[in-house]
NUKOL-748659 format. One record per residue (C-alpha): residue in three letters; x, z, y. Coordinates in steps of 0.05 Angstrom, whole numbers, padded with zeros to 5 digits, always signed. Each point is the difference from the previous one (the first is absolute). Layout:
BEGIN
ALAXZY/...
This chain:
BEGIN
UNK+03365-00469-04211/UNK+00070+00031-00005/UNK+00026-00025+00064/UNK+00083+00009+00015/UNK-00009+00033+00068/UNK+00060+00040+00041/UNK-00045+00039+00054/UNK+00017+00046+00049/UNK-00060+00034-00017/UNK-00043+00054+00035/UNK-00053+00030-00035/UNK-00055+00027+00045/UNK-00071+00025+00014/UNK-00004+00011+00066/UNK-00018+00079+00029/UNK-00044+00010+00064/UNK-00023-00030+00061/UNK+00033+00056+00043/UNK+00061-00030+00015/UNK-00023-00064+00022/UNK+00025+00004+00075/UNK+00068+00027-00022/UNK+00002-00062-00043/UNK-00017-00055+00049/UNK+00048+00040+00046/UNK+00058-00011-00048/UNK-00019-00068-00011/UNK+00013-00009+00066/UNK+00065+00021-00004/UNK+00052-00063+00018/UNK+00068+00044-00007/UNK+00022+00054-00041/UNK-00059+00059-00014/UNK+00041+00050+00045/UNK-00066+00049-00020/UNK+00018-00007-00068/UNK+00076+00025+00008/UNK+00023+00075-00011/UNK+00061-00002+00050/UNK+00020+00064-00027/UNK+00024-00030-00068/UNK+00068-00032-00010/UNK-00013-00084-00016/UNK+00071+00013-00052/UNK-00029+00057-00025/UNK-00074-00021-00020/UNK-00024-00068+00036/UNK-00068+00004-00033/UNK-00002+00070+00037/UNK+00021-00030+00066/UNK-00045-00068+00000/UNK-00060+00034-00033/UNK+00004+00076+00011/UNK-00046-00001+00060/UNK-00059-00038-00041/UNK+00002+00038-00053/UNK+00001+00063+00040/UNK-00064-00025+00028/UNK-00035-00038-00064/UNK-00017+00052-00051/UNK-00032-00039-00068/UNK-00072+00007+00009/UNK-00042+00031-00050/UNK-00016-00080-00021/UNK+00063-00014-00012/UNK+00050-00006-00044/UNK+00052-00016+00050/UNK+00000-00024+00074/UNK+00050-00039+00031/UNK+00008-00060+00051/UNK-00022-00045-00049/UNK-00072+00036-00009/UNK-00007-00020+00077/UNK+00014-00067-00016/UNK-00053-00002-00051/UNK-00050+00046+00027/UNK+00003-00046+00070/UNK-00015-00062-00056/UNK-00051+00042-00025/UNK-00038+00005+00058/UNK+00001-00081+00013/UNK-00025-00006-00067/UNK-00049+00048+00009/UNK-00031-00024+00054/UNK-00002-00074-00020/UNK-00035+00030-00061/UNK-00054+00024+00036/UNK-00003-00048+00054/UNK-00071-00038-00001/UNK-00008-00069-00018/UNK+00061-00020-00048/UNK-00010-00063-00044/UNK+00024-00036-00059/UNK+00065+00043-00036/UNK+00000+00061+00055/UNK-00074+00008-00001/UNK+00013+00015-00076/UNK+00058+00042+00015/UNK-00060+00044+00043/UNK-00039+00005-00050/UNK+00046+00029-00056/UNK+00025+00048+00050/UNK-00082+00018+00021/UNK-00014+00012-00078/UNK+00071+00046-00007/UNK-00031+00043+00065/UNK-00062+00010-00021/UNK+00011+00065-00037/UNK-00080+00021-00011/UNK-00005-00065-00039/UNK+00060+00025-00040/UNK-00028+00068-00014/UNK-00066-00029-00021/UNK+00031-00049-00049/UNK+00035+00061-00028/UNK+00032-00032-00074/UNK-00042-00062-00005/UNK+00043-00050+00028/UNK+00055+00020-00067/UNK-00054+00017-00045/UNK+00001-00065-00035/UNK+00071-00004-00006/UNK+00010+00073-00023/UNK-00061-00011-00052/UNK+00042-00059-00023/UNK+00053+00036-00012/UNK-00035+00051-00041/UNK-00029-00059-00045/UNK+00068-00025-00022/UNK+00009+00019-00069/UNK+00046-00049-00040/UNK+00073-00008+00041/UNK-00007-00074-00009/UNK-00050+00001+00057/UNK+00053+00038+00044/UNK+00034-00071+00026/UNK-00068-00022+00021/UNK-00015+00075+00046/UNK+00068-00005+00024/UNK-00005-00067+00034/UNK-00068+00020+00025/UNK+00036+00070+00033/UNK+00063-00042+00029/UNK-00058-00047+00035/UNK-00027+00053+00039/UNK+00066+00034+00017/UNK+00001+00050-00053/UNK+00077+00005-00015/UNK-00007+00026-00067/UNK+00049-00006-00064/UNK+00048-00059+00035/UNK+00001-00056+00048/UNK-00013-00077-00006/UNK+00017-00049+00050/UNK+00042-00057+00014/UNK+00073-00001+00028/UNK+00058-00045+00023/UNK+00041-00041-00056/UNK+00060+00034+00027/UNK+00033-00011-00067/UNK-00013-00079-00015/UNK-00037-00037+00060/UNK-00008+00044+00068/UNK-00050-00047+00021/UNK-00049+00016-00056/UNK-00041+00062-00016/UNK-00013+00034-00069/UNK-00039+00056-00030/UNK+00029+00071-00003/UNK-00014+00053-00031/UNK+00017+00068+00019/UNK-00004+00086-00002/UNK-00048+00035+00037/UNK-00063+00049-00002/UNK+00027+00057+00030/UNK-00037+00045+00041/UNK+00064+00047+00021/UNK+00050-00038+00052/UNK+00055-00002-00056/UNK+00019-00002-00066/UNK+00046+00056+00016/UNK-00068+00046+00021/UNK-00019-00001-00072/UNK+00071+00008-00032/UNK+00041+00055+00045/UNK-00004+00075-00023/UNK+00021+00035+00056/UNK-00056+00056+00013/UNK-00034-00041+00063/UNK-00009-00067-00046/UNK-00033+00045-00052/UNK-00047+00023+00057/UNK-00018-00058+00030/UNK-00020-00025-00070/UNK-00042+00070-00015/UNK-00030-00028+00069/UNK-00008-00078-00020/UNK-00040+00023-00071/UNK-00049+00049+00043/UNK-00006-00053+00061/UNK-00030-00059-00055/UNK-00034+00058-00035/UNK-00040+00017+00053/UNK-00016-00079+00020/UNK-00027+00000-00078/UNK-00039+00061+00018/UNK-00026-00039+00061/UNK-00015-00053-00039/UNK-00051+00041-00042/UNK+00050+00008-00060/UNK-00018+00073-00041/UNK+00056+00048+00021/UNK+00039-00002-00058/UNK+00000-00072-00007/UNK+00028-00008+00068/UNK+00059+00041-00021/UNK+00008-00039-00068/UNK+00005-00059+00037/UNK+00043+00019+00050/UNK+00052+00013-00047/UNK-00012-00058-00037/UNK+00024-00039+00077/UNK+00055+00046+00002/UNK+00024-00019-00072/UNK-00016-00074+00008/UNK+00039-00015+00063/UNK+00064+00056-00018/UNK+00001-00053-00058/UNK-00001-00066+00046/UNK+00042+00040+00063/UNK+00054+00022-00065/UNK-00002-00078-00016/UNK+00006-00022+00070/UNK+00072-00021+00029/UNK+00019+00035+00066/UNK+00009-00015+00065/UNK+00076-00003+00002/UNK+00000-00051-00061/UNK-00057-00045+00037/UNK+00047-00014+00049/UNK+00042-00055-00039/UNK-00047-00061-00005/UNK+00022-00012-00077/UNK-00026+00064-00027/UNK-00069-00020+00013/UNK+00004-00075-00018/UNK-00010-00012-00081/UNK-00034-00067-00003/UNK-00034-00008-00065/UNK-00052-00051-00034/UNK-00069+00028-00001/UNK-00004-00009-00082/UNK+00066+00045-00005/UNK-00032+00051+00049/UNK-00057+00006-00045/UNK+00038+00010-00054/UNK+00053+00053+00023/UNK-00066+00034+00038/UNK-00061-00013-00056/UNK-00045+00056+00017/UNK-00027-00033+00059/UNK-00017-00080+00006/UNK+00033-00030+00057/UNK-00039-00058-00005/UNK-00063+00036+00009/UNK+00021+00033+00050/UNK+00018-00064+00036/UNK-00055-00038-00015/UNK-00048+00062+00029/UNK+00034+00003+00058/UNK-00006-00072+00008/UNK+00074-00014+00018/UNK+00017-00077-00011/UNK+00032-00010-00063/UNK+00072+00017-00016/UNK+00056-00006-00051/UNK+00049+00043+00022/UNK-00002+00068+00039/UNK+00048+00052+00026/UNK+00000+00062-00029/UNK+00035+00056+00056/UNK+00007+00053-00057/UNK-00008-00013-00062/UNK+00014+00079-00020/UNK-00060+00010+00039/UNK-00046-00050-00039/UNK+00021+00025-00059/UNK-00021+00073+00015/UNK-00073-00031+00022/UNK+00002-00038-00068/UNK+00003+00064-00036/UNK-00050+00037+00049/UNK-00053-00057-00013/UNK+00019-00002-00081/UNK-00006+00084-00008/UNK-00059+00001-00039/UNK-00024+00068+00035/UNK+00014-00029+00075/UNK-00062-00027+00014/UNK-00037+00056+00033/UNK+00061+00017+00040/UNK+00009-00069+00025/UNK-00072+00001+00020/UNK+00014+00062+00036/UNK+00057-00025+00035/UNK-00042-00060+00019/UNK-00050+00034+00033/UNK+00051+00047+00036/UNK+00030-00070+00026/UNK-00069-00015+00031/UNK-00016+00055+00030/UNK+00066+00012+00037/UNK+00002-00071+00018/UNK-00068+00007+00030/UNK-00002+00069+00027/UNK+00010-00021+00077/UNK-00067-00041+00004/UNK-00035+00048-00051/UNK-00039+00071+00029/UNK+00034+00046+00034/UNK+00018+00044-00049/UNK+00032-00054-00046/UNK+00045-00020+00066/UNK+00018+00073+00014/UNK+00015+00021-00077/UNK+00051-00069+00002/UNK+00029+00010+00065/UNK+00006+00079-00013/UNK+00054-00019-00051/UNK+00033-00064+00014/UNK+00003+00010+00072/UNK-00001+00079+00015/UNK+00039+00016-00058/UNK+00051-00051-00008/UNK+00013-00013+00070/UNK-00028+00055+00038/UNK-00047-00033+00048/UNK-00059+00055+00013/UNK-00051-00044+00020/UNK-00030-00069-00006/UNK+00011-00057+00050/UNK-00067-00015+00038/UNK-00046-00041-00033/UNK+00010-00061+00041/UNK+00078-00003-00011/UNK-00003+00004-00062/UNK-00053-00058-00003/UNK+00040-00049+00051/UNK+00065+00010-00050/UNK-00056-00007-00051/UNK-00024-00074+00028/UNK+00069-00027+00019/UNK+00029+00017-00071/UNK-00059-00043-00029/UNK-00018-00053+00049/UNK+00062+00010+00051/UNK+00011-00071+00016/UNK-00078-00003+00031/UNK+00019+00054+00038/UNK+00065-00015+00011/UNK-00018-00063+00039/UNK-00035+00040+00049/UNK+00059+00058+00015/UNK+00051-00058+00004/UNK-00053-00038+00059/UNK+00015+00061+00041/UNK+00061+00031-00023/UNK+00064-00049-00011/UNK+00006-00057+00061/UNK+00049-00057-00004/UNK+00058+00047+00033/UNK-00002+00039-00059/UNK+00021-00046-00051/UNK+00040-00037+00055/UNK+00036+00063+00011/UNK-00005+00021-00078/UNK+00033-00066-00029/UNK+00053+00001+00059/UNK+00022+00067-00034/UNK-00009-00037-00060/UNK+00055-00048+00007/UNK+00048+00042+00036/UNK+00002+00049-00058/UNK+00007-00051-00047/UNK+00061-00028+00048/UNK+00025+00066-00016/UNK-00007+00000-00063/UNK+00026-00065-00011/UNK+00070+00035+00039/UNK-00004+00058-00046/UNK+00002-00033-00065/UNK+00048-00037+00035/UNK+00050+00057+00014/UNK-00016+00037-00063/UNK+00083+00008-00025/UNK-00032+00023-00069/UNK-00035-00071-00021/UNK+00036-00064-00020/UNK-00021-00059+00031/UNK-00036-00020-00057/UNK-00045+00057+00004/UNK-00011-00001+00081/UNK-00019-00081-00015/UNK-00052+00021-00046/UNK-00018+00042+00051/UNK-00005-00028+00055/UNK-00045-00053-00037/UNK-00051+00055-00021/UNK-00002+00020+00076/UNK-00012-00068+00025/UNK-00058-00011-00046/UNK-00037+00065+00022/UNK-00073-00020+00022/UNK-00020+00042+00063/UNK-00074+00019+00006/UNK-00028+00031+00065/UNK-00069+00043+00021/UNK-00044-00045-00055/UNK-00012-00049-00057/UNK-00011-00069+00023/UNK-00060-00011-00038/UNK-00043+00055-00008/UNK-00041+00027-00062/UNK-00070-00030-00003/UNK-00053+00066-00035/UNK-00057-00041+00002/UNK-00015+00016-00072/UNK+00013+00076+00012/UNK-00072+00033-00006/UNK-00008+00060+00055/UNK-00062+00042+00001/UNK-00006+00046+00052/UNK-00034+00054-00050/UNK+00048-00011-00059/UNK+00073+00026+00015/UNK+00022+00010-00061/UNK-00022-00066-00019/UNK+00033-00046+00060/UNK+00059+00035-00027/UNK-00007-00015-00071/UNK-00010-00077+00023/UNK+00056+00002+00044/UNK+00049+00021-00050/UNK-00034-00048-00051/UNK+00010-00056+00057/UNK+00075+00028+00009/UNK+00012-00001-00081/UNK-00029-00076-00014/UNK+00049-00028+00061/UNK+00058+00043-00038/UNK-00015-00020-00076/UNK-00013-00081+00034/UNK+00066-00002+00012/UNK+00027+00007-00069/UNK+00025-00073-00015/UNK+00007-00018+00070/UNK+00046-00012+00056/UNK+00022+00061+00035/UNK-00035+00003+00074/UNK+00050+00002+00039/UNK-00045+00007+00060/UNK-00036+00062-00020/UNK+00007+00069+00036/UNK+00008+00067-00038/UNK-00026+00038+00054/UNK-00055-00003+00044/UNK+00019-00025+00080/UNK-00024+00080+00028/UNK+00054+00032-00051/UNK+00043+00047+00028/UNK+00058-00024-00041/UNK+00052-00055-00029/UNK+00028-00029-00058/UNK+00043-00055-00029/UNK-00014-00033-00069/UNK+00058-00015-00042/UNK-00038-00052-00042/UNK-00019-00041+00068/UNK+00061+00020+00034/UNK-00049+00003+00070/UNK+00000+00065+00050/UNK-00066+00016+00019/UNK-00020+00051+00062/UNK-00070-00002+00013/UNK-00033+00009+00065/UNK-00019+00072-00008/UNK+00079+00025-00001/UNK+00014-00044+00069/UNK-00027+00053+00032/UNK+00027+00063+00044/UNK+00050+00037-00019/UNK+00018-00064-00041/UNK+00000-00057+00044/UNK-00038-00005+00080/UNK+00009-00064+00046/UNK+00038+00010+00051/UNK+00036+00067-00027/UNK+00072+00018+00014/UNK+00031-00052-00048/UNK+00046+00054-00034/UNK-00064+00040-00025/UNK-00025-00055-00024/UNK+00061-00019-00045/UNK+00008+00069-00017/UNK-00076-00004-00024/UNK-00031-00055-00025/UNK+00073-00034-00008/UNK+00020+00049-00046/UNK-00057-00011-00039/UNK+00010-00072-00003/UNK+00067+00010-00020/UNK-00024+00047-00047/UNK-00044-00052-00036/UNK+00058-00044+00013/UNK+00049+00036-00039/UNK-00050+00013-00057/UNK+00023-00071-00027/UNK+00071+00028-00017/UNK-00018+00069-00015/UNK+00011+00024-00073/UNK-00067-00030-00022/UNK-00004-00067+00051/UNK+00077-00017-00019/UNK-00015-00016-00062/UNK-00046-00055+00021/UNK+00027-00061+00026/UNK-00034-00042+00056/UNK-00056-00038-00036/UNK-00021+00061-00030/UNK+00037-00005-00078/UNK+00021+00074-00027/UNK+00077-00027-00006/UNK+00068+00024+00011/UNK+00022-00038+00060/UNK+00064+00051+00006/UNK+00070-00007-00033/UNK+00018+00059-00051/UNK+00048+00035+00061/UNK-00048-00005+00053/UNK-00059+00027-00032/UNK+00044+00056-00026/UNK+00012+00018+00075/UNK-00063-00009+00016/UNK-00022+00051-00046/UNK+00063+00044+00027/UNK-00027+00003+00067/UNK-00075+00012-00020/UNK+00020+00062-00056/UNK+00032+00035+00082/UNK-00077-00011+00027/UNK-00029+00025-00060/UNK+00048+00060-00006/UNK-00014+00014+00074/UNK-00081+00001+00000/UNK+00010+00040-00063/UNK+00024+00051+00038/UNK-00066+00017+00050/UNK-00041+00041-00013/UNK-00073+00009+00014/UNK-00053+00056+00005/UNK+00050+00048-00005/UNK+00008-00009-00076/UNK-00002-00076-00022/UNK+00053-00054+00003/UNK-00008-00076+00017/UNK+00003-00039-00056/UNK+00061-00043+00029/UNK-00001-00051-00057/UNK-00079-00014-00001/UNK+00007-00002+00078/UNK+00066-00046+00005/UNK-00033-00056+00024/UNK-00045+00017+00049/UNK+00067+00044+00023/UNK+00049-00056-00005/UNK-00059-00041+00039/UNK-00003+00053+00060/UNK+00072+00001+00006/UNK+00012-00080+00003/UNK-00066-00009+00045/UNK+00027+00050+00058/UNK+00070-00031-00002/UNK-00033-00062-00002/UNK-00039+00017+00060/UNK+00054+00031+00047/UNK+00048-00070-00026/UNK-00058-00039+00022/UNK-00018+00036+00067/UNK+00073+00008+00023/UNK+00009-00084-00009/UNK-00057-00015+00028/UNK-00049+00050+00058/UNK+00058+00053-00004/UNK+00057-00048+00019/UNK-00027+00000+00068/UNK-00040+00063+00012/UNK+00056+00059+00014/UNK-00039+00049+00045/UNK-00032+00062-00035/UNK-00073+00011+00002/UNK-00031+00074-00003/UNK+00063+00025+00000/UNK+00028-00051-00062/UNK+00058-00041-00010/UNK-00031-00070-00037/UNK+00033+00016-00064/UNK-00027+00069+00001/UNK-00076-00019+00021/UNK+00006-00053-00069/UNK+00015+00069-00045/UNK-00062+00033+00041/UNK-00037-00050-00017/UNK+00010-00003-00068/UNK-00008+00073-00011/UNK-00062+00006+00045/UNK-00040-00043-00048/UNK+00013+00063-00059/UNK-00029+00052+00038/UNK-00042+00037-00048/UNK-00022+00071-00012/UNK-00019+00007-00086/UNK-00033+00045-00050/UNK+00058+00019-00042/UNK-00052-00011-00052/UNK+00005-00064+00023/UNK+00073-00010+00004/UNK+00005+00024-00074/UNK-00055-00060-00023/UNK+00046-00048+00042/UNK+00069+00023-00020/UNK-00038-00017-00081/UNK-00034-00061+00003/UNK+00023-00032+00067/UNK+00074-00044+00009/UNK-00005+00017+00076/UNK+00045+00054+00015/UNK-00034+00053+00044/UNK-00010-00020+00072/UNK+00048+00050+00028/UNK+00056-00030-00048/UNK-00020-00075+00024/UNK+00013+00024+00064/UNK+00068+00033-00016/UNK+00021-00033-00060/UNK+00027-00063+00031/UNK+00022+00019+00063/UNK+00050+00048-00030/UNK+00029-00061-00034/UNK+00017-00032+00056/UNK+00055+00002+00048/UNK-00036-00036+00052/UNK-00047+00060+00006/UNK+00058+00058+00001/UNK+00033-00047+00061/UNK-00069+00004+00034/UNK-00014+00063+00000/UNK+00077+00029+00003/UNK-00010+00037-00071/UNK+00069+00027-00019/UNK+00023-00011-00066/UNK-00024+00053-00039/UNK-00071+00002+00035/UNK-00051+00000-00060/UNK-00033-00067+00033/UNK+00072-00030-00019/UNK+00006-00003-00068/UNK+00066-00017-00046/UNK+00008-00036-00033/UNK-00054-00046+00031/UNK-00038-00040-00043/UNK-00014-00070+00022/UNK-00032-00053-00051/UNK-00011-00051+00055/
């Protein structure tokens, strides 16, 4: 399913154990982290420096890593909850099931001992596909079992005629590099890593028992095949405006503009309910697959390319040396983490992506009490108060536009810690000898509930995340916040906490997800979720005014030493940070703040808000990493989430006494809302 979801988004698996007492230390923390300061650095000069120099200092990126930052202890600490309700005897019903995938994923001598046999069938039914016209019937057996090969198929809000309804979509994918730019860029480290992608699925093939010069055949053949689909693809950048990807067409005129492959085959194998009418997310891109599928000498090299798709897919719960030849590549090389997480991290994030609500149940029993969505929709409220004066006191909207508005923000649906009902797997198959397998039926359980929805009323109820996710979001199409229980944790949110950490924290971030909804995407969404223009002609042109000055001003970072932020791919998430701390220090100041004028470690109240807002970045990164992120990711670089917004504001530079031309006070400001 192509879901519309603003997160705040941290992607993570977790490093070692060592740091464990640190951690619970910090967590402990009910002020500013005075351990994580470097008082020798000038708050107008650098405030990431000052807030976060001390951590980093002290938390080198472990050899497991990617990156490590503040919100790896957040997840790690969930990690270990989740670990040990894993392997905590005597579980029943959903979480006993939830054991038992994550038993099957640890046992690695059962692994090694299957060696290829739990993909042999697939990959010999790949090699016994001979006329195309079977290819719609192999694809929609590969998208069952989580093989994201050639494009995607699922079911998405009727944001263009009935919000409340879902429909089919179609759309690109099949990948294997993070980006379409990976495949397209000539600059002389693209053409290595792609000398390095060819040799890394060569030597899977040669893994896979494929004659030497075979595997390198067929490893070009994947490298021609998806240059061909990535050259097809539309970017990142042009994704961001909801009507470049929404071309609703009957299915008879999609087979007919795309003939080389039968749609209705397709749909009928993968036994989605019937449909008339389907959205197609880029047409350019179908019609490059049509002519793949109709070259009449493309049929070994798809076959290749569908066996490459398997094996990568499957490489982590395959032998040893299939998980080290994948992660060598798409983890060493593109990111620059030297080693793999240990086994049991990887299978926790392993369970909770496929059965997280079983487990999620569990984590939220011990982690999230009634104070924490007390105090979480408390913030709630007072940042929308704020909001509500914002739009308000905007002098560059006509009251037309700030009704509109304001009736979008009184119609956002708050959801807190967890779904109300919770996912029922009782038809999930686990064996505890057959990893591969439970995940194959997982995905094939996660796929059917996606491809049921097509025809039906959107579920308004449902959660995009699972409750232990370290993250946020807000979904245009549902106009709802979400901030599962996972995130309303330390450095985020603590009970009890000075109340200005926790609005420079977890308030932010709800203000974050908050401002999402009239961001350059969520604006263009009105409040029951219809992709319409609620803005007059003038205000929308100063809308777009004041977001080009963000955009310009991310633009301008740079990364790794040698890479830019993409400021427009990453204008929303930006314009998002911004809004969500003022947001934040609006809310606190009207509500805790207004009373609470003594400083704490040393703090003024307005002061400890910025802290804690740029605590929550501290990170230390690969620039390997940084270079991946600044390509495929529309969050700007921690440091710059730290810095970015801050530097906009006046209320900081007051705080702080920056003078005018300190490089934390930056003119012209830029200030969307």
């Amino acid at each position: 399913m192509r879901r519309l979801v603003f997160a705040l988004t941290f992607v993570a698996i977790p490093a070692a154990t060592a740091l464990t007492m640190a951690q619970s230390a910090r967590a402990d923390v009910r002020g500013v982290d005075v351990e994580a300061l470097d008082r020798k650095a000038d708050p107008c000069v650098d405030f990431y420096q000052f807030a976060c120099g001390g951590w980093v200092a002290k938390n080198p990126v472990p050899a497991d890593r990617r990156s490590y930052g503040r919100i790896t202890e957040v997840q790690e600490r969930n990690l270990a909850i989740l670990r040990r309700i894993l392997e905590t005897p005597g579980a029943d019903g959903d979480r006993a099931k939830a054991a038992g995938y994550y038993a099957a994923c640890m046992d690695e001598s059962k692994i090694e001992a299957e060696g290829l046999s739990p993909v042999a069938s697939d990959l010999a039914t790949i090699e016994e596909l001979v006329n195309p016209d079977d290819l719609p019937v192999l694809a929609a057996h590969l998208h069952a079992m989580g093989v994201p090969a050639l494009f995607r198929f699922g079911a998405q809000t009727d944001v263009l005629g009935d919000p409340t309804q879902q429909i089919a979509d179609l759309d690109q994918g099949g990948l294997s590099l993070p980006d379409r730019e990976y495949y397209l860029k000539t600059d002389d480290r693209s053409v290595d890593l792609r000398k390095k992608f060819a040799a890394a699925i060569e030597r899977i093939f040669a893994l896979a028992g494929a004659p030497a010069d075979r595997a390198t055949a067929d490893a070009n053949a994947v490298l021609s095949i998806e240059t061909a689909l990535a050259t097809a693809s539309l970017d990142r950048v042009q994704r961001r405006d909801p009507k470049n990807t929404l071309h609703t067409i009957a299915l008879n005129d999609l087979q007919a503009t795309i003939p080389n492959f039968s749609w209705r085959k397709y749909a009928a194998s993968a036994e989605a309910p019937k449909f008339q009418v389907v959205n197609v997310a880029v047409p350019d891109y179908f019609k490059a697959l049509d002519r793949l599928v109709g070259s009449s000498s493309s049929t070994a090299d798809i076959k290749a390319y569908l066996r490459w798709h398997v094996l990568h897919q499957s490489a982590d719960l395959l032998p040893k040396a299939f998980a080290d030849a994948d992660f060598d590549f798409f983890s060493r090389t593109l990111a620059g983490q030297q080693e793999q997480a240990p086994r049991w991290r990887r299978c926790v994030i392993e369970t909770d992506e496929r059965l997280g609500e079983a487990l999620g149940k569990a984590f939220v029993e011990e982690t999230f009490g009634p104070q924490a969505k007390t105090d979480t929709l408390k913030m709630v409220q007072d940042i929308k108060t704020a909001m509500q004066q914002d739009i308000d006191a905007a002098s560059w909207m006509s009251g037309e536009t700030k009704k509109a508005a304001m009736v979008k923000l009184n119609k956002v649906v708050d959801r807190i810690g967890y779904p109300d009902t919770w996912r029922d797997y009782s038809s999930v198959r686990v064996a505890r000898d057959d990893a591969l397998g439970n995940r194959e039926r997982a995905l094939a359980f996660s796929r059917a509930r996606t491809l049921a929805k097509i025809g039906q009323p959107v579920d308004r109820g449902e959660w995009s995340m699972t409750p232990p996710t370290v993250n946020a979001y807000y979904s245009p199409d549902r106009n709802n916040i979400n901030f599962p229980a996972g995130i309303l944790q330390p450095p985020f949110y603590r009970a009890g906490r000075d109340p200005a950490m926790n609005y420079g924290a977890a308030g932010a971030v709800i203000g974050h997800e908050l401002t999402h909804g009239f961001d350059d995407q969520g604006r263009k969404y009105d409040g029951d979720g219809n992709l319409r223009d609620w803005w007059t002609a003038a205000d929308g042109k100063a809308y777009e005014e004041r977001a080009a000055c963000v955009a310009e001003q991310y633009s301008g970072y740079t990364v790794a030493g040698d890479t830019k932020i993409n400021g427009r791919l990453t204008l929303g998430e930006n314009t998002a940070d911004n809004g969500g701390l003022r947001l934040a220090l609006m809310a606190y100041l009207a509500g805790p703040g207004a009373k609470m004028k003594e400083k704490v470690d040393g703090f003024t109240p307005e002061q400890r808000v910025f802290l804690g807002w740029a605590q929550q970045w501290c990170e230390s990164a690969r620039p390997e990493a940084e270079r991946l992120k600044a390509a495929t990711n529309p969050h700007s670089s921690n440091k710059y989430r730290a810095n970015g917004p801050v530097s906009n504001m006046p209320e900081f530079a007051k705080a702080f006494s920056c003078k005018a031309n300190a490089p934390m006070v930056r003119t012209p400001a830029c200030r969307v809302w």
